[in-house]
N, C-alpha and C positions, 0 to 999 in steps of 0.2 A: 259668744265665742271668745274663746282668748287669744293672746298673745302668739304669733303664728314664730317658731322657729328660725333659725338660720337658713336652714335647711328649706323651708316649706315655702321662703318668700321668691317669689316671682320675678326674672331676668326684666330685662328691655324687652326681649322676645315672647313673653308672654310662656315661660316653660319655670318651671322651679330650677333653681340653682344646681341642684342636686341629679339632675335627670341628667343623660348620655346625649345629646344629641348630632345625629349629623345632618350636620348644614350644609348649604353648597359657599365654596367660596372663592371667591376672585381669582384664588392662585392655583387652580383645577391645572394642570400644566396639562394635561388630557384635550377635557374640553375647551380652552384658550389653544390649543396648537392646530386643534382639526376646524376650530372657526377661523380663524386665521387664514387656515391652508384654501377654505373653501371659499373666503371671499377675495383671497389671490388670487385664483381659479376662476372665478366669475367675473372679476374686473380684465383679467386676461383674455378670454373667451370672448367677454364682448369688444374687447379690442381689435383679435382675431378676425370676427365673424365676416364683417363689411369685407375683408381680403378672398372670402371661400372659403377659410379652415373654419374644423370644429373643435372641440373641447376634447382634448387630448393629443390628436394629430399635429401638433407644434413638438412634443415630443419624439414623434416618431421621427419626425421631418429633421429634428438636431441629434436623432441618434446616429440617422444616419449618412450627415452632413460629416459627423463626426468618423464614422465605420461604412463607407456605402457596400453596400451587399453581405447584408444581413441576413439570415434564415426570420422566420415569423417566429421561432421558438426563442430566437436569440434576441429579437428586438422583446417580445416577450416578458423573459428573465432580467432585462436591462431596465425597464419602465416598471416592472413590479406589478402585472396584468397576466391573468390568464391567458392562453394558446386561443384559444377560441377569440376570445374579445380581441384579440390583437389579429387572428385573420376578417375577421371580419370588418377592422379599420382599415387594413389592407386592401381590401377589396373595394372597399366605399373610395380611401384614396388614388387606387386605381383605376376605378371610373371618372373620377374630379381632375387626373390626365397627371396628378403628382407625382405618382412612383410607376413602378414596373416593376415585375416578375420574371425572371428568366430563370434558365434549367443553371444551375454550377458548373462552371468548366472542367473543375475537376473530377466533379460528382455529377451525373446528373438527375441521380437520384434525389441530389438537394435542389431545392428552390430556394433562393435569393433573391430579395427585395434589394431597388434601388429607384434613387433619386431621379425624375427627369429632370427637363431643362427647366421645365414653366416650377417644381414643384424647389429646382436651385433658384429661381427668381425667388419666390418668397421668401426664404431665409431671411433677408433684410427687412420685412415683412416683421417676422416672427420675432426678430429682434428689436424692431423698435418697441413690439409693445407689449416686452417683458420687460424694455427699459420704462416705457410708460408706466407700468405696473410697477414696479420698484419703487418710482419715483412716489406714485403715490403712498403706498406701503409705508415707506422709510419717510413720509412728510414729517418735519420736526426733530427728526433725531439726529446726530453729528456724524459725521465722518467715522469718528472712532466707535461712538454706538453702533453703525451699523458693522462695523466690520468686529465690534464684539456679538454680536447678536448671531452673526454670519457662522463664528468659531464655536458660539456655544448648540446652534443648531447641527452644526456638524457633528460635533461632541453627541448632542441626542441622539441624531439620525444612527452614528458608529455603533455605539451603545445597543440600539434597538436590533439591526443588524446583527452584531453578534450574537444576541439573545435567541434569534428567529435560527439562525446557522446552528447555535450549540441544538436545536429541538431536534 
């Protein structure tokens, strides 16, 4: 055999020099944002759980801390969930004595979700262990890191938002 090319000799990877390949690599901004997002979620969750809430209902519970009496459609479109999936957290928080359903004063053809007393106790609840969860998230990085991280995820999230609005 002779003298093998430029061309024909073999990477680190075990491919020729010459060959396309795609690799996965570290800087996947994809698959790094949605693992991220999911073991925020998980360390959240189980911070949660020991209080009675589930994995998502902390949402619901600061939307409508924020807005109380909500439509299901409106908390809904806010959290970025299907109608369905969202009555049917509705109903589960319902019975765990959290929220409440009432006819609209105005309308009473609408129904509007709101906050009980026990489901305004946990707020504090919900907060410390989104603060726990930050905490560990953001171990190691500065002040100024996290609040660059903070602007650039906004920056994505904006970004992604309008993409989804112009379809």
């Amino acid at each position: 055999m002779g003298k093998k090319s430029k061309a024909e000799k073999k990477g680190k990877n075990g491919k020729r020099k010459d060959e396309l390949v795609a690799e996965p690599h570290d800087h996947d901004l994809a698959s790094v944002l949605v693992q991220a997002a999911r073991s925020m979620r998980t360390v959240l969750s189980r911070n949660l759980i020991e209080s009675g809430l589930y994995a998502g209902q902390d949402g619901v519970m600061l939307a409508l801390a924020e807005t109380d009496g909500l439509t299901a459609g409106a908390l809904a479109a806010k959290l970025g969930v299907k109608a369905p999936t969202m009555t049917r957290t509705i109903g589960r928080m319902e019975a765990q004595g959290f929220l409440e359903r009432r006819p609209d004063e105005g309308d009473a053809r609408l129904t509007k979700v709101y906050l009980t007393t026990p489901g305004r106790e946990r707020l504090q609840t919900i907060a410390e262990a989104g603060q726990h969860s930050e905490k560990l998230a953001t171990r190691g990085l500065t002040d100024k890191q996290v609040r660059t991280l903070l602007k650039l995820l906004r920056v994505v999230d904006s970004n992604l938002q309008a993409a989804r609005a112009a379809d």
